[in-house]
C-alpha positions in Angstrom: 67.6 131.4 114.6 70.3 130.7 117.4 68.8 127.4 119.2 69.4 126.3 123.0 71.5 123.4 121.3 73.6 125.8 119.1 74.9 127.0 122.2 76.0 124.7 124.1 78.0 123.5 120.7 79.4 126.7 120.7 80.7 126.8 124.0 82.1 123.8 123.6 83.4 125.0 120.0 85.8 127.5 121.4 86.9 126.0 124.3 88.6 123.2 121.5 90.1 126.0 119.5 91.5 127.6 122.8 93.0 124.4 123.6 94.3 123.5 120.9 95.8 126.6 120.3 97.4 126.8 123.4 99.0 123.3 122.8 100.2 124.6 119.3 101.7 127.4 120.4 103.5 125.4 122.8 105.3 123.7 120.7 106.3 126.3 118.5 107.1 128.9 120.5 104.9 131.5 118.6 101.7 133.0 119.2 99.2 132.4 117.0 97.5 135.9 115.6 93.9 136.2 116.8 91.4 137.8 114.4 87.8 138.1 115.5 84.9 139.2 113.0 81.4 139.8 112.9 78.6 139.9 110.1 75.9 142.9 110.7 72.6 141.8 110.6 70.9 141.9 107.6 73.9 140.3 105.6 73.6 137.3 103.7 75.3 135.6 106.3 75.2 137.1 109.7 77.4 136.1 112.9 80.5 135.4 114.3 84.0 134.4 114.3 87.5 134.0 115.6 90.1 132.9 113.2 94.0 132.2 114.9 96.7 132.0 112.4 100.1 131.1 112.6 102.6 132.6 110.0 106.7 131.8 109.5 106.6 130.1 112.8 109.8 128.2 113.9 107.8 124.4 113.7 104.5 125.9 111.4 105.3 127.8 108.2 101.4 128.6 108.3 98.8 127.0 109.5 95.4 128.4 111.4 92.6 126.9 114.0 89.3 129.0 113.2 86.2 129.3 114.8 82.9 130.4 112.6 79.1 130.5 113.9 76.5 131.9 111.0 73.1 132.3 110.6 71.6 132.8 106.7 68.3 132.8 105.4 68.8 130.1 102.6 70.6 127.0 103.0 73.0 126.4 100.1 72.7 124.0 97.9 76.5 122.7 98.7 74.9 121.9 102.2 71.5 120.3 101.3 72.5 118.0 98.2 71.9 115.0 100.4 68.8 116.4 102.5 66.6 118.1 99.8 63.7 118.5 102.3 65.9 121.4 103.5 66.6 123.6 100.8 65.8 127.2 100.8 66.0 126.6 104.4 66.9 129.1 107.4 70.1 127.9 109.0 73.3 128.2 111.0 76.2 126.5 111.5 79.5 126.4 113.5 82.2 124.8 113.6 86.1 124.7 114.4 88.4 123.7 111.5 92.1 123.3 111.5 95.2 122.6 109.2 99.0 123.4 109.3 101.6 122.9 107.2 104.9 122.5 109.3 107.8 123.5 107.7 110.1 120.5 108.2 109.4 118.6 105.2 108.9 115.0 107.6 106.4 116.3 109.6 103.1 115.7 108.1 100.7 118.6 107.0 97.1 118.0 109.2 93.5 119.2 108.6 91.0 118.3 111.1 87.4 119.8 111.4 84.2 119.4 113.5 80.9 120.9 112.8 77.1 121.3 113.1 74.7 122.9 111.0 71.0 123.2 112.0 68.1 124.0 109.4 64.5 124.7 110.1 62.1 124.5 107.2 59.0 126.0 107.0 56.3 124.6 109.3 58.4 122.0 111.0 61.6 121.5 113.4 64.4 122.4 113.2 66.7 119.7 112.4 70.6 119.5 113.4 73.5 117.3 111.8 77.2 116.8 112.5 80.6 116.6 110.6 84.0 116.5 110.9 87.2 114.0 111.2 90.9 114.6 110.7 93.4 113.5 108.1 97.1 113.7 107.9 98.9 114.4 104.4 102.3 113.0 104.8 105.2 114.1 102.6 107.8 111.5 103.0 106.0 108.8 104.7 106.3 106.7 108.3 104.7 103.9 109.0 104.4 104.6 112.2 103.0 108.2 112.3 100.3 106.5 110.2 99.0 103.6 112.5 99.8 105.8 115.4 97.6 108.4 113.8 94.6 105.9 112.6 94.4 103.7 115.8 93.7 107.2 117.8 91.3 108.1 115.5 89.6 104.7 116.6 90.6 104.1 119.9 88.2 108.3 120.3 85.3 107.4 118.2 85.1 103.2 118.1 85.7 100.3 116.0 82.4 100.1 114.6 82.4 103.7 113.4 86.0 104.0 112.5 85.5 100.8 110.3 82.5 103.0 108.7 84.5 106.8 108.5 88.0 105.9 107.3 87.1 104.3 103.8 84.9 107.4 103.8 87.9 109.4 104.6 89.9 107.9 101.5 87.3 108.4 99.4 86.0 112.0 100.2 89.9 112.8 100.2 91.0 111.8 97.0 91.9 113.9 93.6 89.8 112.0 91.1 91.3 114.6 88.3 94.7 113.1 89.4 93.5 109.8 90.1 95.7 110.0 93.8 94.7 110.6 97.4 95.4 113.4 99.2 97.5 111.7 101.9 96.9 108.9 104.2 93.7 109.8 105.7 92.4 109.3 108.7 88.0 109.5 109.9 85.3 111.5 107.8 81.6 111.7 108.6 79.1 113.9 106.8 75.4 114.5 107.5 75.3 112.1 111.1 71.9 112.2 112.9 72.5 108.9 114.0 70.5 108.9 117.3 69.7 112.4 117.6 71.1 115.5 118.8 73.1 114.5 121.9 74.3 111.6 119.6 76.2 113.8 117.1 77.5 116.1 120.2 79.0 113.0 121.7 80.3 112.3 118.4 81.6 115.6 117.6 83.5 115.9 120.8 85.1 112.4 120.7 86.8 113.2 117.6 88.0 116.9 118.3 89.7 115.9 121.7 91.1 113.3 119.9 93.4 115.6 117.5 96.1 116.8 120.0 96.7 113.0 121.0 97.0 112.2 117.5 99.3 114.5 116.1 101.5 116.1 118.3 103.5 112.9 119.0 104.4 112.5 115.5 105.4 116.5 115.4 107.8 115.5 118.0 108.9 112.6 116.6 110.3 114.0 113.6 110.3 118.0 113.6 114.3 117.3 114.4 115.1 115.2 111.3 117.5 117.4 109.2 116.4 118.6 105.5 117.6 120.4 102.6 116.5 121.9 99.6 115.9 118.6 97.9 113.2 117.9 100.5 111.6 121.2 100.4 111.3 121.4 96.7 109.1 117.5 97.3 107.4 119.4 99.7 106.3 122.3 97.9 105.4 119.6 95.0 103.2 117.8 97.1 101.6 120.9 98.5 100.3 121.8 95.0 98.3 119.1 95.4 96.8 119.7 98.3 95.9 123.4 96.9 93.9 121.5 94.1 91.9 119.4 96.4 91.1 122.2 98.3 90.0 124.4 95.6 88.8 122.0 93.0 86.6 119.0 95.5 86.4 120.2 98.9 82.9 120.5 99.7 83.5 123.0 102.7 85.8 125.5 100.7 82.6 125.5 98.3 80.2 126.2 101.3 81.8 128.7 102.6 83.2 130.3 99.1 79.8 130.2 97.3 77.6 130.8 100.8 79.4 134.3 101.4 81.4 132.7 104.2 84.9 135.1 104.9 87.4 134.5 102.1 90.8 135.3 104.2 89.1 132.7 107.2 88.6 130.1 104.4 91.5 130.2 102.3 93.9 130.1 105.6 94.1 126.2 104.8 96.5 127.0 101.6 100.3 126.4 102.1 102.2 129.7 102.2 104.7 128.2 99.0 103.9 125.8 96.6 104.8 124.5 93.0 103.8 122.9 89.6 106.3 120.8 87.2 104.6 119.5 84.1 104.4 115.9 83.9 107.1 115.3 86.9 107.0 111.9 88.5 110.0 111.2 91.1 113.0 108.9 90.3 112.1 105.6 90.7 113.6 104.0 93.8 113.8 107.4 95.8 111.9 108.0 99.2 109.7 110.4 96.9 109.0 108.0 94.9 108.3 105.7 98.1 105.4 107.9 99.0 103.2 107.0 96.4 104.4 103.6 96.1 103.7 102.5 99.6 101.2 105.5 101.5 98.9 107.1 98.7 97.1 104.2 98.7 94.5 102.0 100.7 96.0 100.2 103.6 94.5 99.5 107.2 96.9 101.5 109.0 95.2 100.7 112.2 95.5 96.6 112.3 99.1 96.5 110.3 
């Protein structure tokens, strides 16, 4: 069911993760591993894929930049909750979708993804919708990695829309069995066919070009800052939370889980070390403590 407009998506799709790659490996100093697939037709899911992964890097303990384009006979129900016309429905989608987890405890981990799936029910069109946006999951927090980080995010998609997509962004992003966000956010859209197909493109585009301009100055800014096992043991703490969202409310780990998507692809975005402590809460007073205190929690990062 590959569509004229799926193409040109995907052209543009992996000349973002190429990019972006090639910018991260940059500043680490180590090549990132490609590993290309392909589902046989026939499969539940059939197409294509290039995941790039980084492992014990000298800036990125892990961290990967994949590239997916699939084609299934049913769409799942993770994808058609809000668009019920469409279940059951032929589709495909593609996307790129990033995170890293650097391993200097005061540089932020980042996820950032863009997306388009297409559906074409029986008898009618087929109908196309986009996602994506970027977040940033601080560990001890900055104030200005955070409105440098948010007033990019605007400056590459608008006022009016990032006024719409970061409350989203806090919201979707948020650990409701923990009663905490994830980090500090950032933009999240879902289901945009705002003005049609070019529309979400345009969309689409403004925000993944808009990643490497909003996170690689803070990697420089603080991938120097010395650390020691007191910060990497917060670290590892945090990170445990961010394995929970990820495996407990993200709605994409479902899709692609529960939609026969390709595990080791999926599960890329887990941190390579991470830890539980029952009922730990930092000392009061303490830049741990800090974090919470001042970043996991609504502000307007962009105007402070």
């Amino acid at each position: 069911m590959a569509t004229i407009a799926a193409a040109g998506v995907r052209a543009y799709l992996l000349e973002l993760q190429a990019r972006i790659v090639g910018a991260l490996e940059a500043a680490d100093g180590k090549a990132f591993v490609a590993d290309g697939w392909t589902r046989a037709a026939g499969a539940p899911l059939e197409g294509d894929g290039l995941t790039r992964v980084i492992e014990e890097g000298e800036l990125f303990e892990r961290g990967g930049c994949n590239f997916s384009h699939v084609r299934g006979r049913s769409l799942p129900a993770s994808a058609s909750a809000h668009r019920s016309e469409l279940a059951g429905a032929p589709f495909e989608a593609l996307g790129v979708s990033l995170v890293l987890h650097p391993r200097n405890p005061y540089v932020p981990t980042v996820h950032m993804n863009v997306r388009m799936l297409a559906a074409t029910p029986a008898g009618g069109d087929t109908v196309s919708w986009f996602g994506g946006g970027m977040d940033l999951t601080p560990y001890y927090g900055f104030e200005d990695d955070a409105r440098h980080f948010h007033r990019t995010c605007r400056a590459a998609i608008g006022a009016e829309r990032y006024a719409r997509f970061k409350p989203w962004c806090d919201e979707y992003f948020f650990l409701a069995h923990r009663n905490e966000p994830r980090g500090v956010g950032g933009i999240f859209f879902d289901d945009f066919a705002e003005g049609g197909h070019e529309a979400g493109c345009a969309l689409m585009r403004a925000t993944g070009d808009a990643f490497l301009d909003a996170y690689l100055p803070i990697v420089q800014r603080r991938r120097a800052l010395p650390y020691g096992e007191r910060e990497r043991d917060f670290q590892a703490w945090r990170r445990g939370r961010y394995v929970e969202f990820n495996l407990v409310w993200d709605r994409g780990t479902q899709f692609g889980l529960h939609g026969g998507g390709r595990t080791e692809s999926i599960l890329m975005s887990m941190p390579p070390l991470a830890r539980w402590r029952y009922d730990w809460q930092p000392e009061p007073g303490t830049p741990e403590a800090r974090l919470a205190a001042d970043f996991l929690r609504p502000r307007d990062w962009a105007d402070e």
